[in-house]
Structures are given as structure tokens and as C-alpha cells.
C-alpha positions, -999 to +999 in steps of 0.1 A: +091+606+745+077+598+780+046+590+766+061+563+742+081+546+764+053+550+789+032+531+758+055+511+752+063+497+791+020+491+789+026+466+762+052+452+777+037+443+811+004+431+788+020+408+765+041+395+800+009+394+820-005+375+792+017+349+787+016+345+821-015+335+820-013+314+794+013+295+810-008+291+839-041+282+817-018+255+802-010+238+835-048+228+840-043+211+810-022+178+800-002+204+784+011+204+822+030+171+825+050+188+800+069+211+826+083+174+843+098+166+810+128+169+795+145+158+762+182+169+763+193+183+795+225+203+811+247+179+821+234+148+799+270+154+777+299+151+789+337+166+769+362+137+752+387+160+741+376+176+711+347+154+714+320+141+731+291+113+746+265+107+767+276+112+805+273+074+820+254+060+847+224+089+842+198+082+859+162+077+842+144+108+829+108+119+811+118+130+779+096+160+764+090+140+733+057+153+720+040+127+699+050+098+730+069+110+759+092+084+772+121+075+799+157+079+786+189+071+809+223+062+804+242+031+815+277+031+822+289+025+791+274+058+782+245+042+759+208+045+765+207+003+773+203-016+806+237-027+825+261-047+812+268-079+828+298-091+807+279-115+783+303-129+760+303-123+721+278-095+722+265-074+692+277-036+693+255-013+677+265+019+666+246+050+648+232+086+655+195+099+668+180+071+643+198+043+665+199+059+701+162+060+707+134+087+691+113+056+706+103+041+738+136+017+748+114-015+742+108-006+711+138+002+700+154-020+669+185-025+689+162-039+716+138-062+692+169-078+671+184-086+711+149-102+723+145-125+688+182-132+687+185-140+726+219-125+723+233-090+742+234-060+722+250-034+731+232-003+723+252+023+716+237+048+695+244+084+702+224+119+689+241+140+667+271+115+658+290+110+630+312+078+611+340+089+629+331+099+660+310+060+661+343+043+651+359+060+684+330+050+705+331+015+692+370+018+703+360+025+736+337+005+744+355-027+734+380-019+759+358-015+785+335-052+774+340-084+757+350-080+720+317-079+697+307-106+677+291-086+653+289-044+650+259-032+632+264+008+622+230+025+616+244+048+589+216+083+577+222+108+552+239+132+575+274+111+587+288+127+556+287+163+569+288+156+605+323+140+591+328+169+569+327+194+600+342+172+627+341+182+658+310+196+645+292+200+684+311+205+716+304+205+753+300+243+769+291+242+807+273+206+806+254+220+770+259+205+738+266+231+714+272+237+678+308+242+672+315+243+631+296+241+602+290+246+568+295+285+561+293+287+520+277+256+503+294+264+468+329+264+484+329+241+519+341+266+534+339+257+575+335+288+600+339+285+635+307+286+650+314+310+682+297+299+719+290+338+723+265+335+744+268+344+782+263+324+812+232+334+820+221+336+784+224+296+786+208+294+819+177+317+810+174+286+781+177+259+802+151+275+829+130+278+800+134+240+789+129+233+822+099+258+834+078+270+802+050+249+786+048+283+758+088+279+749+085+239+745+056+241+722+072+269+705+102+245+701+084+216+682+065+235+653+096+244+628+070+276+613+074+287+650+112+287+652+113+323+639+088+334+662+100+315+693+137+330+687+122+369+686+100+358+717+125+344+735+161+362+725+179+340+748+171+306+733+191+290+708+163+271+683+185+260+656+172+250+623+183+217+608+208+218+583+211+213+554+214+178+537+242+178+511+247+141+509+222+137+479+235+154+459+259+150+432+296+160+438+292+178+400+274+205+415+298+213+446+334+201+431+348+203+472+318+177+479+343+149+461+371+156+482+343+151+511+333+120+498+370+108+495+377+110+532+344+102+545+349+068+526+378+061+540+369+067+573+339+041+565+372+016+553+391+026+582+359+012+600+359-020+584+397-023+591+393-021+630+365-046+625+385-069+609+412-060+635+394-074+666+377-102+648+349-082+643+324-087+615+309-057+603+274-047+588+262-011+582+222-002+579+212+024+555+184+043+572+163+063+542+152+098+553+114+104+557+112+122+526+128+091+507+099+069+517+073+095+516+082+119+495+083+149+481+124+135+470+147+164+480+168+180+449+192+163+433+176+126+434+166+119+401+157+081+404+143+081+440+169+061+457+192+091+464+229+100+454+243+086+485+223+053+487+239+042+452+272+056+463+274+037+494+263+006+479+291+005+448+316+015+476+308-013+503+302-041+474+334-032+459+352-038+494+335-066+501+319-050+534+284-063+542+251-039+546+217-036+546+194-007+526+165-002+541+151+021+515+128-010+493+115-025+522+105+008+538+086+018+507+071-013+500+057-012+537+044+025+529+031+011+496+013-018+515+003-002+540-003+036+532-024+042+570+005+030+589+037+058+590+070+045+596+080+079+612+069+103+639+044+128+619+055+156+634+095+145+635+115+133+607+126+097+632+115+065+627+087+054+651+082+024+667+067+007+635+096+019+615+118+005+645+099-026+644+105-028+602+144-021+604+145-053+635+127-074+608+151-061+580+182-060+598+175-101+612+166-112+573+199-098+570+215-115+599+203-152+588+227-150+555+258-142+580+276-169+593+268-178+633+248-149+636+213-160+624+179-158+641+142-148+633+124-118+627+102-104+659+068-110+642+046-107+608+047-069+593 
């Protein structure tokens, strides 16, 4: 037995001494700029209740975005924008990871459609949000600004679950962490998703984030994930979940009663809208795979159970939006060396930023008051 464990503690100090070395062989590198870079950090959330948004007035930061690192901050409206200086009739807009950023802040579509329409929007976007949890946000920050002229809602596939499983994320010690999701796909069943993890569990993490060049890289190949989670037991490297808005309510029966709700919190949206004077346009945004392919399972025609769903639900109301879905895959059509998202991540780039401005400002010219030109040729 001594001899085993004696075995055993020489591998140990080996593999240690080895990545030790690594880590250090990595800093000569440009891998090294990495360790100055963060994307989400402790304290960058902050608790609404049951709910939660970016902490306001944070100051800029280098985000550990591999395929273009860029600065990220937080005004004090709690939205990755510039100040507000209480221009009058601005434009809110409103939406998850797709519409907070994934892309250098002058790139961003928010920021394009602002510039060519020389009117203030508000860019509100925030990681990891949901219908409702945007129509809250929107209520909060019209209390705190003028009242919108115009709120644009960047809507992807996954608002139905993150709806589904509200509050699906919470805020543990400054960390966003998961809180509820989807336990049995055949049922909906929801499970409590248990923040078992100690105190200094979370901190080894978040020295990691902060200290090893080994753990990020680990962190950005999915294959990895597995790996990075038996190398580093403390970490949490969650997968992404699983997409259940394309498909058909046929094959889950609970997925109607989903639907149900979800749409009426999209009415409910339209309602406040109306409410403040408000007029309202949501923006499909197709997932990677849409445009791309291979289609995921369940879309027979291409366009994707929730795209057509969507569309007979907002032209029966008489609520105005934009799919983006045609002109994305004509541009990969025409343009088949050009991606419209990060190769490596599934969010839109600064070309596909730079398509959904153009898109989204076509749009804009057939709404009363609110017209103005697209930023440039595709």
C-alpha cells in the first residue's frame, strides 16, 4: 500500500509540475494576454428578487473572448451602452447574449441602427434573459428615462425555455448560477437545480477564471468540457442546453401548455407597449445551424417550428416583427466565404451584427416616424 500511494503521490506532483509548466510556457506566448481577461466576472450580476441584471455603473473590462477580445462595461442603467443623457423619444432595445454584445460595442446592431438613424438607443440587452424577464427590464428602465419611441426585442430560440424555467439563473455570492431547469424532457418536469457548492469551491473557479491560461482554453473547446470538469473538479463548465423550441408540441404534449403562456407573455409585451405609447417590433434571430446547417431535429422545411409559430401568432395580433432567417441565408448563399457567426461560438459576429442593422432599418422605413437608412452596401 505504501508503495501505491507512494506511486501514486509521484504522478501527482508530475502531472502538477507539468502543468505548471505549461502555464508558464504559455505566458511567453500571446496565449498570455489571456490571464488579463475576463468574460463574466464575480460581481458583474447583481440579485432583483428572484431575479437578476447586470450590476450598473461597471467599469470597462477585457473580456476573454477568444476569436476577438473586447471591452465590456455597464452604464447605469445596467446595459452594456454609453451614459444616458436624457434624449427624448429614444429607442429601447431589448434581447439576450445575441443583443447584449458577443461583439466589439461599435459593432454592435444596437449601435449601427443608433449611428444611421441619428437617434439614442438604448441598449439594453442582457446574457441569459428571457421574454419575461426583458419585459421587467423594459419596465424599469422606462421609469428611470424618457418613454421609448420605439422597443425592438431581439427574440432567439431559447426565450421559450428560459420562460419555461423562470427564474431559471440566480445570483450566489456575486455569481450567476443556474437555478432550475429542465429535468425530464418527455414530461417538463422542472428540478431545482441546488447551489451545493462551497465557498471556496466557487472561489477556486473564479481564481481559475482569473489566473489559468490551461482552464480558459479548456473552457472554449465544448470536446474539452468533459475533460476540463475531471481536471479541474471545482469548476462548473456547463453544457448548453438543450433547444426544445423547434420542435413540435406533438412530440412533448406539456410543450403546448409552454407555448400557451410563453405567448402570452409575448401579448402581455405588446400590451405594456401599447400602454406607454410604445410601438413595438420583435427580431427573430435564426440560430447558426438555421443558416448553416446541419437543421436540428424536428425542422422539416428549414425555417424551424418556432419561426412559423411566431410569425402566425404576431400577424394574427397585429404586432410588428422582423425574421431574419431569408436574409441571413441569402447572405450565406451570396456570400459563402463570409460567416455571419463566430466559428468557434454559435453568436453572431460583427458581419451578422452588421446584416441584422441593415435588416432591422429596412424594417424601420415601413413604420411610421421611425424611418432611416441602412449603415452601408452588404
Amino acid at each position: 500500500m505504501t508503495d501505491i500511494f507512494n506511486k501514486a503521490a509521484i504522478a501527482a506532483a508530475s502531472a502538477a509540475f507539468t502543468l505548471i509548466l505549461a502555464e508558464a510556457a504559455l505566458r511567453l506566448t500571446p496565449y498570455g494576454a489571456m490571464v488579463s481577461q475576463r468574460f463574466f466576472r464575480v460581481g458583474e450580476f447583481s440579485a432583483i428578487g428572484e431575479d437578476y441584471d447586470l450590476e450598473p455603473d461597471r467599469p470597462e473590462l477585457l473580456t476573454e473572448f477568444p476569436e476577438m477580445p473586447y471591452k465590456i462595461w455597464a452604464n447605469e442603467l445596467g446595459c452594456f451602452d454609453r451614459p444616458y443623457l436624457g434624449e427624448k423619444d429614444p429607442i429601447l432595445l431589448l434581447g439576450d447574449s445575441f443583443t447584449w454584445g458577443f461583439s466589439p460595442f461599435e459593432s454592435k446592431f444596437g449601435t449601427l441602427i443608433e449611428k444611421a438613424l441619428g437617434r439614442r438607443v438604448l441598449k439594453c440587452g442582457v446574457a441569459g434573459y428571457g421574454t419575461r424577464q426583458e419585459l421587467e427590464k423594459a419596465r424599469r428602465i422606462a421609469k428611470r428615462t424618457a418613454r421609448p419611441k420605439l422597443i425592438i426585442v431581439g427574440y432567439f430560440s431559447n426565450d421559450l425555455e428560459n420562460d419555461y424555467a423562470y427564474p431559471s439563473m440566480a445570483v450566489r455570492n456575486g455569481d450567476l448560477v443556474m437555478r432550475r431547469k429542465i429535468r425530464d424532457f418527455d414530461t417538463g418536469e422542472l428540478a431545482a437545480v441546488a447551489d451545493s457548492r462551497p465557498r471556496d469551491v466557487r472561489s477556486v473557479r473564479t481564481w481559475l477564471d482569473e489566473h489559468s491560461i490551461i482552464y480558459k482554453l479548456l473552457k472554449r473547446n465544448a470536446a474539452a468540457r468533459k475533460l476540463a470538469s475531471l481536471a479541474f473538479p471545482g469548476a462548473r463548465i456547463s453544457p448548453v442546453p438543450a433547444d426544445i423550441s423547434m420542435r413540435d408540441p406533438k412530440e412533448f404534449p406539456w410543450l403546448e401548455k409552454a407555448w400557451k403562456k410563453h405567448e402570452d407573455g409575448l401579448l402581455e409585451f405588446k400590451s405594456y407597449a401599447d400602454s406607454i405609447g410604445a410601438r413595438l417590433l420583435f427580431v427573430i434571430i435564426p440560430q447558426m445551424q438555421q443558416v448553416y446547417g446541419p437543421f436540428p431535429p424536428g425542422v422539416n422545411d428549414g425555417r424551424g417550428y418556432y419561426n412559423l409559430r411566431l410569425s402566425a401568432l404576431f400577424e394574427s395580433r397585429g404586432i410588428e416583427y422582423l425574421d431574419l432567417l431569408p436574409a441571413f441565408r441569402a447572405h450565406a448563399e451570396r456570400n459563402p466565404g463570409t460567416r455571419l457567426y463566430w466559428k468557434e461560438d454559435h453568436h453572431i459576429n460583427p458581419a451578422g451584427n452588421r446584416l441584422a442593422a441593415e435588416e432591422i432599418l429596412l424594417k424601420l422605413r415601413g413604420m411610421p416616424d421611425l424611418s432611416g437608412k441602412p449603415p452601408g452596401p452588404r
